[in-house]
Backbone as JSON Lines, residues from 0, in Angstrom:
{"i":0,"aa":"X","n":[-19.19,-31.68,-4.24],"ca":[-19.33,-30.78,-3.11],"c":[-18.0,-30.64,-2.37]}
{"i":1,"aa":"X","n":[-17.67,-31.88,-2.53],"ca":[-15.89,-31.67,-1.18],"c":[-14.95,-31.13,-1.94]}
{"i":2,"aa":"X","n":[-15.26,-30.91,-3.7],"ca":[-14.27,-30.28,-4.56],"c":[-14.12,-28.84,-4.32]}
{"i":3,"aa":"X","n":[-15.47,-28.46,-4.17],"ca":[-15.27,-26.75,-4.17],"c":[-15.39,-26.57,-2.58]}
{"i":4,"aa":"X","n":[-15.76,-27.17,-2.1],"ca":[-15.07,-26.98,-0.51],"c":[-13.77,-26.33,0.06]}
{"i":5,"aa":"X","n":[-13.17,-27.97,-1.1],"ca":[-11.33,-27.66,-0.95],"c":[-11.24,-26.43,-1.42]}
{"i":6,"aa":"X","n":[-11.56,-26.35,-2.95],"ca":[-11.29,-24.83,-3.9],"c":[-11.62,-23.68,-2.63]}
{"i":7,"aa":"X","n":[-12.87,-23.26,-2.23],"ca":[-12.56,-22.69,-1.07],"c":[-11.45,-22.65,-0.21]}
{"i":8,"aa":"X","n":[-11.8,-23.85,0.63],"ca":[-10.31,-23.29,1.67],"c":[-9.25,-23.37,1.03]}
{"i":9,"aa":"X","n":[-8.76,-23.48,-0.55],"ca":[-7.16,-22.97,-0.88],"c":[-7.17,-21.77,-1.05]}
{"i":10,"aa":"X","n":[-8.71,-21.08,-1.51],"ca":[-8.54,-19.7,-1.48],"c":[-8.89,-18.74,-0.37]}
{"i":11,"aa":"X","n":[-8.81,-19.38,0.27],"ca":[-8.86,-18.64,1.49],"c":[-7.45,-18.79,2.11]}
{"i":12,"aa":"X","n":[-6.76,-19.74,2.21],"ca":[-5.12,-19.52,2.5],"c":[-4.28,-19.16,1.75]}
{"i":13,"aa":"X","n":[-4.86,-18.83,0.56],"ca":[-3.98,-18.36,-0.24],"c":[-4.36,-16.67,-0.29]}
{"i":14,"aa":"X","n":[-5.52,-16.01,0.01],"ca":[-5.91,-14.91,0.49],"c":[-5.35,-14.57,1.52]}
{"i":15,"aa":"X","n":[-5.04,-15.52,2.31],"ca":[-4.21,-14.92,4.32],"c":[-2.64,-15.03,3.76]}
{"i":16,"aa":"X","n":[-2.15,-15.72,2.84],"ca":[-0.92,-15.57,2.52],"c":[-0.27,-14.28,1.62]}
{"i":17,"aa":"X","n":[-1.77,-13.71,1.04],"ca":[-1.47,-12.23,0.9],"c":[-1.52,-11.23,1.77]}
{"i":18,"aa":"X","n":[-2.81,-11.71,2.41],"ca":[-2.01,-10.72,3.75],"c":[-0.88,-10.17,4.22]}
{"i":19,"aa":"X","n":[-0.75,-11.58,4.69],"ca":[0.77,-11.77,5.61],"c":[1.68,-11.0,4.63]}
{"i":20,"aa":"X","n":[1.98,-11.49,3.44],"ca":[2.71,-10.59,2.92],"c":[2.78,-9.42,2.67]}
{"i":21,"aa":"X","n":[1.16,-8.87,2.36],"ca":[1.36,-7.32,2.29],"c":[1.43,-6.66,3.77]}
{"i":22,"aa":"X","n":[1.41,-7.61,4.44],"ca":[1.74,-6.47,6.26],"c":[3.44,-6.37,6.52]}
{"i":23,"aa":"X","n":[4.12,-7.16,5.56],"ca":[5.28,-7.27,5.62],"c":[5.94,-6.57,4.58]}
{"i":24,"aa":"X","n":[5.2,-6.15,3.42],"ca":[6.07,-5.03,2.65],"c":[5.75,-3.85,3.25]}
{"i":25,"aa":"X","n":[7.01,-3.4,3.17],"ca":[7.26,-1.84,3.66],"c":[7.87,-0.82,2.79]}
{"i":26,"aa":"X","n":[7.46,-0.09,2.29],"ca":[8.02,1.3,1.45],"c":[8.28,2.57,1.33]}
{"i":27,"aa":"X","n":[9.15,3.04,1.15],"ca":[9.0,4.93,1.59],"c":[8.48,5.34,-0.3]}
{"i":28,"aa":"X","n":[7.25,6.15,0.52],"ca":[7.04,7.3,-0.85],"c":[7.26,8.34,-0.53]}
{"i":29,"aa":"X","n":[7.81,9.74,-1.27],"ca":[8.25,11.01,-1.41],"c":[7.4,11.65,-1.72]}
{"i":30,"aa":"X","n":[6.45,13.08,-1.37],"ca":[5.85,13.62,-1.99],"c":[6.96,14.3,-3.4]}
{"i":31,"aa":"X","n":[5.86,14.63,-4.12],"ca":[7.01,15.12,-5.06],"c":[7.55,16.53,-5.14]}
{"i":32,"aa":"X","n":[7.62,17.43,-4.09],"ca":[8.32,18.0,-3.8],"c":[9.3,17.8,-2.86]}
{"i":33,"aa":"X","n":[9.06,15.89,-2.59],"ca":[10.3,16.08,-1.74],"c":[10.34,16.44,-0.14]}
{"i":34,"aa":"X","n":[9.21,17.08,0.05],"ca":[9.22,17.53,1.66],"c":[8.92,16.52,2.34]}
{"i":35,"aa":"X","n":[8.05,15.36,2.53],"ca":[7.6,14.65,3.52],"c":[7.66,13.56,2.46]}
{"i":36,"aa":"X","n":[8.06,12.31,3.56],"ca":[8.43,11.27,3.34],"c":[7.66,10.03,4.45]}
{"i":37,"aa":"X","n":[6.67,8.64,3.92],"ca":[5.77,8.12,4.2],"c":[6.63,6.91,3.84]}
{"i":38,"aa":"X","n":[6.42,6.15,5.21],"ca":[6.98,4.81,5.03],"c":[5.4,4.27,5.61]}
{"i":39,"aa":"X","n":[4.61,2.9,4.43],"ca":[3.45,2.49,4.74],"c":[3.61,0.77,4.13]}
{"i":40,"aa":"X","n":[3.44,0.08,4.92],"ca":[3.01,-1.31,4.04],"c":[1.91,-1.61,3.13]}
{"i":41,"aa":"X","n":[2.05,-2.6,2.94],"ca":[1.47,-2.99,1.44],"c":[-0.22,-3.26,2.26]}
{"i":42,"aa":"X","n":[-0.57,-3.5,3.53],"ca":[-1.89,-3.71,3.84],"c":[-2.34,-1.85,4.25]}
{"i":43,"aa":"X","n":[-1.6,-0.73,3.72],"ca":[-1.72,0.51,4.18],"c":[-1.73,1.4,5.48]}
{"i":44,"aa":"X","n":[-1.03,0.17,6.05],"ca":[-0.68,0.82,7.28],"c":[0.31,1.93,7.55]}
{"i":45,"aa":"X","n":[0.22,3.54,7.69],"ca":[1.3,4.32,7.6],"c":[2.42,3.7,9.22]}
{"i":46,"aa":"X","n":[3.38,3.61,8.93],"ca":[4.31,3.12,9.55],"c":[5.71,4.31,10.29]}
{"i":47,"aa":"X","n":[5.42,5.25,9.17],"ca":[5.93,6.93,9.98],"c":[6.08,7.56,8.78]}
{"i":48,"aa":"X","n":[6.04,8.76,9.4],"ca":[6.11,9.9,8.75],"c":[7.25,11.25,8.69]}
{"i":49,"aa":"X","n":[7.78,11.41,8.01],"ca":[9.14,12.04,8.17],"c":[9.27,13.57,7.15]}
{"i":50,"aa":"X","n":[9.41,14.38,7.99],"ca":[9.6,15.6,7.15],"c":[11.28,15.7,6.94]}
{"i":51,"aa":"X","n":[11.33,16.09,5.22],"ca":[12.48,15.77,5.09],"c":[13.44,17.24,4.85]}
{"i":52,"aa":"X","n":[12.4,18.2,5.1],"ca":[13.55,19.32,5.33],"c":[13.21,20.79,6.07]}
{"i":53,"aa":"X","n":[13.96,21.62,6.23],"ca":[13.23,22.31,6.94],"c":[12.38,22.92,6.78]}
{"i":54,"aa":"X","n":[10.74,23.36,7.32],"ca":[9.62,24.05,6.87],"c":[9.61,25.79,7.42]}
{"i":55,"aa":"X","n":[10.56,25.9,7.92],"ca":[10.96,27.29,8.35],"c":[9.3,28.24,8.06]}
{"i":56,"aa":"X","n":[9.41,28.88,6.93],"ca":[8.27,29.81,6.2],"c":[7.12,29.26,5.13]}
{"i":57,"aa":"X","n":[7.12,28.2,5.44],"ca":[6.03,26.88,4.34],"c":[5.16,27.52,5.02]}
{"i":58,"aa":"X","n":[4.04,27.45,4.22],"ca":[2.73,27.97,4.56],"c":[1.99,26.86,4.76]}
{"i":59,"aa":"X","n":[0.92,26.13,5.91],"ca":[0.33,25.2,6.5],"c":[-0.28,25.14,5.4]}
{"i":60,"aa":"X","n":[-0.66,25.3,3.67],"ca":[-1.24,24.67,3.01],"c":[-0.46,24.08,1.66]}
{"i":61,"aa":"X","n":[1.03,24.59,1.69],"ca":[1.71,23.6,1.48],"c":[2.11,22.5,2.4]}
{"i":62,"aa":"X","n":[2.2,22.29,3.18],"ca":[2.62,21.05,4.13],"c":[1.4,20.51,3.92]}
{"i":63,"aa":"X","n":[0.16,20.78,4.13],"ca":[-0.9,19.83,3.64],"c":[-0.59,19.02,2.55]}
{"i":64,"aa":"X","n":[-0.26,20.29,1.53],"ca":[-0.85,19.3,-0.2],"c":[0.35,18.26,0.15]}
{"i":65,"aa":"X","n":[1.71,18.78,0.45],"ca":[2.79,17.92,0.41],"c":[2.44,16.39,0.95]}
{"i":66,"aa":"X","n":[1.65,16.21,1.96],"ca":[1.12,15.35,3.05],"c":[0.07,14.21,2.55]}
{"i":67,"aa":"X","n":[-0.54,15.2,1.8],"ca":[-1.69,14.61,0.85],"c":[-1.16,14.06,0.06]}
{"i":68,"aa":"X","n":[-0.49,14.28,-1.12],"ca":[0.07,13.97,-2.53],"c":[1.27,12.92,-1.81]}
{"i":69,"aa":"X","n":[1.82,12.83,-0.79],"ca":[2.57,11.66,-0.27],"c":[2.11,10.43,0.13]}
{"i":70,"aa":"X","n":[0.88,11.05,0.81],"ca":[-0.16,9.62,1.19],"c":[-1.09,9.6,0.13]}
{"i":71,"aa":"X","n":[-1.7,9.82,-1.04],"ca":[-2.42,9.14,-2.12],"c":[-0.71,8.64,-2.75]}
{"i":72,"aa":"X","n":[-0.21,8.92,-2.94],"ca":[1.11,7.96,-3.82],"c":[1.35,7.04,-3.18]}
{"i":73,"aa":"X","n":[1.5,6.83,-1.67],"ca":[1.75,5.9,-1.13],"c":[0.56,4.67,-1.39]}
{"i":74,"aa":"X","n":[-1.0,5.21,-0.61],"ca":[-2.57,4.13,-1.08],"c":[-1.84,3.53,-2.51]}
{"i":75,"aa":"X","n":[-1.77,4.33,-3.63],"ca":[-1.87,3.9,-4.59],"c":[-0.91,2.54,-5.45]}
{"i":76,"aa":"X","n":[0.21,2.84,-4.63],"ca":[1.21,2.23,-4.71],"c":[0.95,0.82,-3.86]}
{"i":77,"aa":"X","n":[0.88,0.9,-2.86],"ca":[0.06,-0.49,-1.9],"c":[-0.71,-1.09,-2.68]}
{"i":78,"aa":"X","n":[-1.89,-0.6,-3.27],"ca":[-2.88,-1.11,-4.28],"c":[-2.33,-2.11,-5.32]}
{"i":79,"aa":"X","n":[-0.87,-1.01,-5.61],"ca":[-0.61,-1.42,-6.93],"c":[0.26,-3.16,-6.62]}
{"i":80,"aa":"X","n":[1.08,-2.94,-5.48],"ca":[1.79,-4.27,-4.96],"c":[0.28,-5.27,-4.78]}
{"i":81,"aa":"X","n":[-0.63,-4.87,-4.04],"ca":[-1.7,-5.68,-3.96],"c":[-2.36,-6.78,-5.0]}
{"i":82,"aa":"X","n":[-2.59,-6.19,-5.76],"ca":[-2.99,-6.15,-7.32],"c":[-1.73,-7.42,-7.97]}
{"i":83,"aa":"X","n":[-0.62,-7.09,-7.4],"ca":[0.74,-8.24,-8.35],"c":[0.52,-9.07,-7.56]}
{"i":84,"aa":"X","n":[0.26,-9.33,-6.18],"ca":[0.64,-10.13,-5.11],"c":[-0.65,-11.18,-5.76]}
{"i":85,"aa":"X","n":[-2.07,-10.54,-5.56],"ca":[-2.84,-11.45,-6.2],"c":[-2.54,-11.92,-7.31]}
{"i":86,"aa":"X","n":[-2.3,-11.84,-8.32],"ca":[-2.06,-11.93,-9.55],"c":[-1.3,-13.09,-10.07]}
{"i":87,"aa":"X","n":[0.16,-12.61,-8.77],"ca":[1.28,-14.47,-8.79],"c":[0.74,-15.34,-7.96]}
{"i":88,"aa":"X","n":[-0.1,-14.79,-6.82],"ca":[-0.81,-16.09,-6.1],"c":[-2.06,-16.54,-6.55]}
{"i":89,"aa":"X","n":[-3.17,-16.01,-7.24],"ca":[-3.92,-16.66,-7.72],"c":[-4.32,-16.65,-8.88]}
{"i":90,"aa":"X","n":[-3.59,-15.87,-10.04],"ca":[-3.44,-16.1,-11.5],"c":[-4.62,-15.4,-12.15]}
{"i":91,"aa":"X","n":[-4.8,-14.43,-11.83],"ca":[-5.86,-13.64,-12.42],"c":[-5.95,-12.14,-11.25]}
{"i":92,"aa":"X","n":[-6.26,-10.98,-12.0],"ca":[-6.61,-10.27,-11.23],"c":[-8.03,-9.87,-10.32]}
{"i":93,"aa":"X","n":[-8.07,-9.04,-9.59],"ca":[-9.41,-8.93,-9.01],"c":[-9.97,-7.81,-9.6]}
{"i":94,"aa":"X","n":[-11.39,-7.0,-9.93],"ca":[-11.55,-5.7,-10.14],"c":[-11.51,-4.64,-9.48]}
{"i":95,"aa":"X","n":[-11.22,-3.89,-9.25],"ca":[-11.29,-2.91,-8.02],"c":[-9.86,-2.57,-7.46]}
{"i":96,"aa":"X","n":[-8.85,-3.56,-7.57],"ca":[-7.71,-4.09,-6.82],"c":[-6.58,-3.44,-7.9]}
{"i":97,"aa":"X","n":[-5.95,-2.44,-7.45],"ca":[-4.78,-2.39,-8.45],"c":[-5.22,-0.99,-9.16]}
């Protein structure tokens, strides 16, 4: 009983030590045209948002897709650090994760 106790609480600090780390990676993704630019950490927190050129005559449904297709690359990418972070800290992946 006090074995898987322990096994518990290592995985549980070893779960808050992913945390911590994914609130501390930070990354810029590009939509891929290039217009807007998403800096988000690895727990998906968007952290800012930056238009990277001028939108003069863009039509409000390109600046959407641009917006969109910057923030699913970004989720996906977080996921994907998520997914390694578990992986070197507890040696197997999770399903869903990544």
């Amino acid at each position: 009983m006090f074995d898987k106790m322990k096994a518990l609480m290592d995985m549980k600090n070893k779960m808050e030590r992913i945390k911590d780390e994914l609130e501390k990676t930070v990354f810029d993704i590009t939509s891929p045209d290039g217009l807007i630019k998403i800096t988000m950490n690895g727990a998906q927190d968007v952290q800012g948002i930056c238009i990277q050129k001028e939108i003069g005559e863009l039509s409000k449904n390109a600046l959407e897709k641009a917006i969109k297709d910057a923030y699913n690359k970004a989720v996906k990418h977080s996921r994907d650090i998520a997914a390694r972070k578990m992986k070197d800290i507890t040696g197997f992946n999770l399903p869903g994760v990544g």
